[in-house]
C-alpha positions in Angstrom: 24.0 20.9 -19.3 27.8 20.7 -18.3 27.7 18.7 -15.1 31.5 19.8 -13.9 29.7 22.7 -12.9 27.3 21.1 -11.1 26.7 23.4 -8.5 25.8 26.4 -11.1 22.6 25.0 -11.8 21.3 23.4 -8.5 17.8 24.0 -7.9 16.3 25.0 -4.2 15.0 21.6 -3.2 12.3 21.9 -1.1 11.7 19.5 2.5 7.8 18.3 4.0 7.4 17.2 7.2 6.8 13.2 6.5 3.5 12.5 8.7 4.1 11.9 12.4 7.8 11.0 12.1 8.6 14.4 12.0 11.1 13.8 9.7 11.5 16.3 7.0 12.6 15.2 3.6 13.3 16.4 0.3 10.2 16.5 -1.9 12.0 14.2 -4.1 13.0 10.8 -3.4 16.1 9.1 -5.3 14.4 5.9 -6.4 16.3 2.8 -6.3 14.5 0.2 -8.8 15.7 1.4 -12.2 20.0 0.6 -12.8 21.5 -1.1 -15.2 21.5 -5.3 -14.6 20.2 -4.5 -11.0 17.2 -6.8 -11.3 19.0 -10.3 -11.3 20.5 -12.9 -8.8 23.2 -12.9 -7.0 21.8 -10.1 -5.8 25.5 -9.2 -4.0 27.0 -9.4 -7.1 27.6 -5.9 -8.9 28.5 -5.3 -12.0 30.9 -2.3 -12.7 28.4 -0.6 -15.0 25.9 -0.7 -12.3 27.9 0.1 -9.4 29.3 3.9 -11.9 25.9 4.3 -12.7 24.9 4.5 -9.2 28.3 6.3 -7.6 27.3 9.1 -10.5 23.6 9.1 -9.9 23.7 9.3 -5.9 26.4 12.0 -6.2 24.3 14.2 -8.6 21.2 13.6 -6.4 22.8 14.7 -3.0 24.5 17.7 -4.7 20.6 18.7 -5.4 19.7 18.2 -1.9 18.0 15.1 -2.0 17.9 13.5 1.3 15.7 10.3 1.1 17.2 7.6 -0.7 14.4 4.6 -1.5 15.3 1.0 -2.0 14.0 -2.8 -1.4 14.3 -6.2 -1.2 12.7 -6.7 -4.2 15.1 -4.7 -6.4 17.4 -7.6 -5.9 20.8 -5.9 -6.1 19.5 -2.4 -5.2 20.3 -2.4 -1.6 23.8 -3.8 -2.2 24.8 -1.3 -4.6 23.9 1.8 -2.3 25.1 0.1 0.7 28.5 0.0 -1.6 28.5 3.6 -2.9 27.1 5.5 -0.1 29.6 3.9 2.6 32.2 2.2 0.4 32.7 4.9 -2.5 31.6 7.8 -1.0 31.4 7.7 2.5 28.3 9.7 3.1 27.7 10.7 7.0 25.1 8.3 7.7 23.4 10.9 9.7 23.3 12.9 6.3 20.5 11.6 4.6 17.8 9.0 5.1 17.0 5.4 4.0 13.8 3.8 2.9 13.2 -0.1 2.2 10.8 -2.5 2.0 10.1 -6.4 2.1 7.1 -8.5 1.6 7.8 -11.3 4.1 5.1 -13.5 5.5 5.8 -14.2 8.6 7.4 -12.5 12.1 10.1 -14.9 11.6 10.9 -14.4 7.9 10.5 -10.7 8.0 13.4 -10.4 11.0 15.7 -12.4 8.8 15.3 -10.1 5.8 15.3 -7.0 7.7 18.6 -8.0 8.9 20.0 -9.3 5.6 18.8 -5.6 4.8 20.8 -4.0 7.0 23.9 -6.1 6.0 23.5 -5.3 2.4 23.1 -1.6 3.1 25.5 -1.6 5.0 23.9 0.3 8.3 23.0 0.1 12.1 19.6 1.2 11.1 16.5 1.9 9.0 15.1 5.2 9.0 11.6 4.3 7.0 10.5 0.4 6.5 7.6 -0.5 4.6 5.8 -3.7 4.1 6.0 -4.1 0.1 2.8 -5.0 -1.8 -0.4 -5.0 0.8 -2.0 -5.2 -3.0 -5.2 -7.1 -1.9 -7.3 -8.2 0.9 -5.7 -11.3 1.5 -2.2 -9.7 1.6 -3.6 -7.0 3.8 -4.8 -9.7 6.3 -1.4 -11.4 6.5 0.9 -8.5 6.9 -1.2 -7.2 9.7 -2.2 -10.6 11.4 -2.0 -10.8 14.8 1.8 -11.8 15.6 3.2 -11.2 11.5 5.1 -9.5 9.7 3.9 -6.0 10.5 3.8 -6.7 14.3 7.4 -7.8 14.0 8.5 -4.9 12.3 7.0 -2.9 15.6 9.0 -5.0 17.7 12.2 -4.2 15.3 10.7 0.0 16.0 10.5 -0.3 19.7 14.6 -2.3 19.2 15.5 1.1 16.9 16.4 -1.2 14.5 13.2 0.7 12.4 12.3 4.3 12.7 9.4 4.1 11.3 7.0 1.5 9.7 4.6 2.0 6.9 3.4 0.0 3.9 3.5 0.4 0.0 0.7 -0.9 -2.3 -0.7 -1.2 -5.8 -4.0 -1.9 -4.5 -7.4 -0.8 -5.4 -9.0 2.0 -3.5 -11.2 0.2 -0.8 -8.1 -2.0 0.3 -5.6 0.7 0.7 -8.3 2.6 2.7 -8.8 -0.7 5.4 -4.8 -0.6 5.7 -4.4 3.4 6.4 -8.0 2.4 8.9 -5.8 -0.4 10.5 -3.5 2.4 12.4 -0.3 0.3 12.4 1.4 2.6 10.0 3.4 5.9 10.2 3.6 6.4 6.6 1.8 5.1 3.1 3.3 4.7 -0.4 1.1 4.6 -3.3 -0.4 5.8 -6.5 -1.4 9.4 -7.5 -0.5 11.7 -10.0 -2.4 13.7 -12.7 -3.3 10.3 -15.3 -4.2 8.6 -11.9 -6.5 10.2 -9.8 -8.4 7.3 -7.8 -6.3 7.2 -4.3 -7.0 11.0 -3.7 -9.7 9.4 -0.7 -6.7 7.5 0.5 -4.0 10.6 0.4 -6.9 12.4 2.3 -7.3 9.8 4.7 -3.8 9.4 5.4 -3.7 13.0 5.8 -5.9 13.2 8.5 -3.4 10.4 10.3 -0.9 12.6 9.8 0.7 9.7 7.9 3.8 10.1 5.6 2.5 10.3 2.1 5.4 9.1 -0.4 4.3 9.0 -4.3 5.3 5.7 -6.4 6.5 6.0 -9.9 5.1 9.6 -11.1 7.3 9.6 -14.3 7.2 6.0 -15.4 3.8 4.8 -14.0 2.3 8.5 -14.6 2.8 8.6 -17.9 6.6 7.9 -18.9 5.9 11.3 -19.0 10.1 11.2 -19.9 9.1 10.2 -23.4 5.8 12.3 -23.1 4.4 13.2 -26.8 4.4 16.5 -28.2 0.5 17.0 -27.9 1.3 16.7 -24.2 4.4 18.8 -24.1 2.4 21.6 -25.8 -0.4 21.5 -23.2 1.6 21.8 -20.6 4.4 24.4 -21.7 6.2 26.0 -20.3 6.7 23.4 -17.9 7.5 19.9 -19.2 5.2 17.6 -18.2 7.6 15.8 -15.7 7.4 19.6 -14.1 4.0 20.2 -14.3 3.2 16.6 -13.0 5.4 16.7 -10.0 4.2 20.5 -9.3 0.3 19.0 -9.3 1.2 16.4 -7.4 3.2 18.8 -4.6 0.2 20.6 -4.9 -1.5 18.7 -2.1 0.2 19.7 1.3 -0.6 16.3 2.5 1.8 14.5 -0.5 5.4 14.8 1.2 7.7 13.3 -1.5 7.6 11.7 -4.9 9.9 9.3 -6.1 12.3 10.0 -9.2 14.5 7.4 -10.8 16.8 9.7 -11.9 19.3 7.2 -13.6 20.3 9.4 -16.5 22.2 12.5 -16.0 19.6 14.4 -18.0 16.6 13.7 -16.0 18.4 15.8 -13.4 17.6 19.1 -16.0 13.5 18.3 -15.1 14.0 19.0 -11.2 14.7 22.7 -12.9 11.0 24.0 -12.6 9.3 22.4 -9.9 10.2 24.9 -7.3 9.0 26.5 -5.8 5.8 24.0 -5.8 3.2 25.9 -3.8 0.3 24.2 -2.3 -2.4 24.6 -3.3 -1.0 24.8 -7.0 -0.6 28.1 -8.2 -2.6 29.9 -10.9 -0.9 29.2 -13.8 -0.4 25.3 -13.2 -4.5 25.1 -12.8 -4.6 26.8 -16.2 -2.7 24.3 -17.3 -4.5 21.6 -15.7 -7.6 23.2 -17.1 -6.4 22.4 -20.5 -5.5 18.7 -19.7 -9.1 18.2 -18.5 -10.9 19.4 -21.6 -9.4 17.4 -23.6 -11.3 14.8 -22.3 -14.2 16.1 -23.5 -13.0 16.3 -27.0 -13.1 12.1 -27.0 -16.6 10.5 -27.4 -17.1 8.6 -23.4 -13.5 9.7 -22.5 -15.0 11.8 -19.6 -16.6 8.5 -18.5 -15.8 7.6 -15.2 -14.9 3.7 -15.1 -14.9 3.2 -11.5 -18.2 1.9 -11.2 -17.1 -1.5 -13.3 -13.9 -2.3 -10.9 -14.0 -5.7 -10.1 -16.2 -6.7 -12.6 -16.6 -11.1 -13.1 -14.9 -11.0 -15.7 -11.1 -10.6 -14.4 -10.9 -7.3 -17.2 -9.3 -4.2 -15.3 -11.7 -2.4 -17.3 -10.8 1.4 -15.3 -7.3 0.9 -16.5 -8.5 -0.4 -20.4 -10.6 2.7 -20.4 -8.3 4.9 -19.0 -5.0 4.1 -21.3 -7.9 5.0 -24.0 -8.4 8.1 -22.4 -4.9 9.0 -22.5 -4.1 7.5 -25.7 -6.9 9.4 -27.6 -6.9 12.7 -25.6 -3.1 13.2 -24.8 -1.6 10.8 -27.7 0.1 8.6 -24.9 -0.3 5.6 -27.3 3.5 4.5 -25.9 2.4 4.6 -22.5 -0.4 2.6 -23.3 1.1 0.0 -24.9 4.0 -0.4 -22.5 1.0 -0.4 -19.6 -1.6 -2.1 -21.4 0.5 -5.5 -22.2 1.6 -5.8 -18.2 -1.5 -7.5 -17.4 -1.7 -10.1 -15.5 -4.1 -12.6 -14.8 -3.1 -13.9 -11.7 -0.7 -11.3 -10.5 -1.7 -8.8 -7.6 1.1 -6.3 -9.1 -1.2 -5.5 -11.9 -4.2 -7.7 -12.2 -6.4 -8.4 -15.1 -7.6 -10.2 -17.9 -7.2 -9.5 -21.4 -10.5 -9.3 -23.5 -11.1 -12.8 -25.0 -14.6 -13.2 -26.5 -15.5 -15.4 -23.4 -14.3 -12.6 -20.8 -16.4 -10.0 -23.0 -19.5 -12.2 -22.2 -19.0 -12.1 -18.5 -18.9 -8.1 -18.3 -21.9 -7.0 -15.7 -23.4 -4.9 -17.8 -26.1 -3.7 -15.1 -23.0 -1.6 -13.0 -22.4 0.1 -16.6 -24.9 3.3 -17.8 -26.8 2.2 -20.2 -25.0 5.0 -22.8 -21.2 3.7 -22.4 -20.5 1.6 -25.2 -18.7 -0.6 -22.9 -17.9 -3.8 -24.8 -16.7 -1.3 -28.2 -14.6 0.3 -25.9 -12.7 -2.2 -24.3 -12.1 -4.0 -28.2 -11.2 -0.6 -29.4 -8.2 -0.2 -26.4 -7.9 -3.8 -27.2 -6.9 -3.5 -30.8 -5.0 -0.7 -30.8 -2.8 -1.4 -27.7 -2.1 -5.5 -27.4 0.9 -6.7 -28.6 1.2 -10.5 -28.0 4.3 -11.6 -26.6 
């Protein structure tokens, strides 16, 4: 693709209403996590390679009429850089596009001093969409919205117009996101949900009828790295590439507003080719598709087996993600995914929790949650085997 003509092959982007902020954004977001040597301190220190890579990738994305640019505390150097190129470099009206962040702080106090180091590194008046980053369990769900925290503080910074809006982003299991989206403090929700990670539909549906923003983490990298997808996959869903065909079942769901998109090689700009016109619901020939993708399942002894029913089982094992990186491994040869997924575990990290299999975590299963026809225990050693790499 000869990107000095950009403008030759620029797809019609397409714009949602976000949830009651009445804000209508582009269907994809221009993700902010993935430069080059953005994830180290000083975090207002910018290397020139990260700062072209940005200037480029911001330029391309605006050009495609993406309006919703997503960033964080978190990213370390992320806000700094786009607070660089977008005022600095390029000098985009700021009334041109909108601005997501987020920050984790714990307390009112702490989360008014970050938001305003925020501002400072991106370099604005204002923040169109803020989200508290990582209500990931219950305890975290308590202390963002305690009485007088974080959350409430961020309200106060909405009523000031230093916020437009306030929402929260998560990584949590099903039953926690649901009692945040229940709590009514939030305009708009960021989470999981894409083809190879069905579980939060209940939560987009719930959100929905809260008119809530409904903003999609990670559905190339944490849906698949459906970038490097394998040819079994590619096959299955052809014509589309699966990055297409991912994004188009995801926009298939009125109530999912935008998905994010790293977009940090010019060539990933070539997959936004496709995915419009996205109707909702998802047109015939994307369900035959998705027809395909679901037999496959039942081509794998148990990989139709829903593991839901073992979440937060004694013995620490995230045995619904174990089974389903088997799923996708043995159905879709996602074996890549599954090792890049599999050894991000973490035992006592609310990111990504859970055990690996020991001998002595094996024991502990709860059998009794588990029908009595799931080889449970061969399972999990099978994934085990054929996806840990120690570090």
């Amino acid at each position: 693709m000869d990107f000095s003509s950009f403008s030759i092959y620029k797809p019609k982007m397409e714009y949602r209403r976000f949830g009651k902020t009445n804000k209508m954004v582009s269907v994809i977001t221009l993700g902010g996590m993935r430069y080059k040597h953005a994830n180290s301190e000083p975090r207002d220190q910018i290397p020139p390679e990260t700062l072209g890579q940005c200037r480029d990738t911001v330029q391309k994305a605006l050009k495609q009429g993406i309006n919703l640019i997503e960033s964080a505390w978190g990213y370390i150097k992320s806000e700094h850089v786009y607070g660089h190129v977008l005022n600095d470099e390029l000098k985009v009206p700021r009334n041109s596009y909108y601005l997501m962040t987020k920050g984790g702080a714990k307390t009112a106090e702490e989360m008014r001093k970050m938001v305003f180091l925020q501002l400072k590194a991106l370099k604005t008046g204002y923040i169109d969409f803020y989200a508290w980053h990582g209500i990931n369990t219950l305890e975290l769900l308590n202390t963002a919205c305690a009485k007088g925290g974080p959350v409430e503080e961020l309200l106060k910074l909405k009523e000031e117009g230093v916020i437009g809006h306030v929402g929260f982003s998560t990584h949590a299991p099903l039953d926690v996101i649901l009692k945040a989206i229940s709590t009514d403090l939030f305009d708009f929700v960021n989470l999981h949900y894409y083809y190879f990670f069905q579980r939060n539909k209940p939560a987009v549906d719930l959100a929905a009828s809260k008119d809530m923003g409904v903003f999609i983490i990670s559905p190339n990298d944490k849906g698949g790295q459906l970038f490097n997808a394998p040819q079994k996959l590619k096959d299955l869903t052809s014509p589309l590439h699966p990055v297409q065909w991912n994004a188009r079942f995801c926009l298939g769901h009125a109530s999912i507003h935008t998905l994010t998109f790293g977009l940090t090689k010019a060539a990933q700009f070539e997959y936004l080719d496709g995915i419009f016109p996205a109707p909702a619901p998802i047109s015939e020939e994307d369900g035959r598709i998705k027809v395909l993708l679901d037999n496959k399942k039942l081509t794998v002894p148990f990989a139709d087996f829903d593991p839901y029913c073992m979440e937060n089982d004694p013995s620490g094992l995230n045995i619904p993600e174990i089974l389903r990186f088997r799923t996708l491994w043995k159905c879709y040869d996602m074996k890549e995914f599954g090792l890049y997924r599999y050894n991000m575990f973490q035992e006592k990290d609310h990111w990504f929790p859970g055990n690996f299999p020991t001998e002595e975590n094996l024991k502990m299963i709860d059998l009794t949650r588990c029908p009595p026809k799931i080889p449970l225990v061969e399972l999990i050693r099978e994934t085990h085997e054929g996806l840990y790499r120690p570090k």
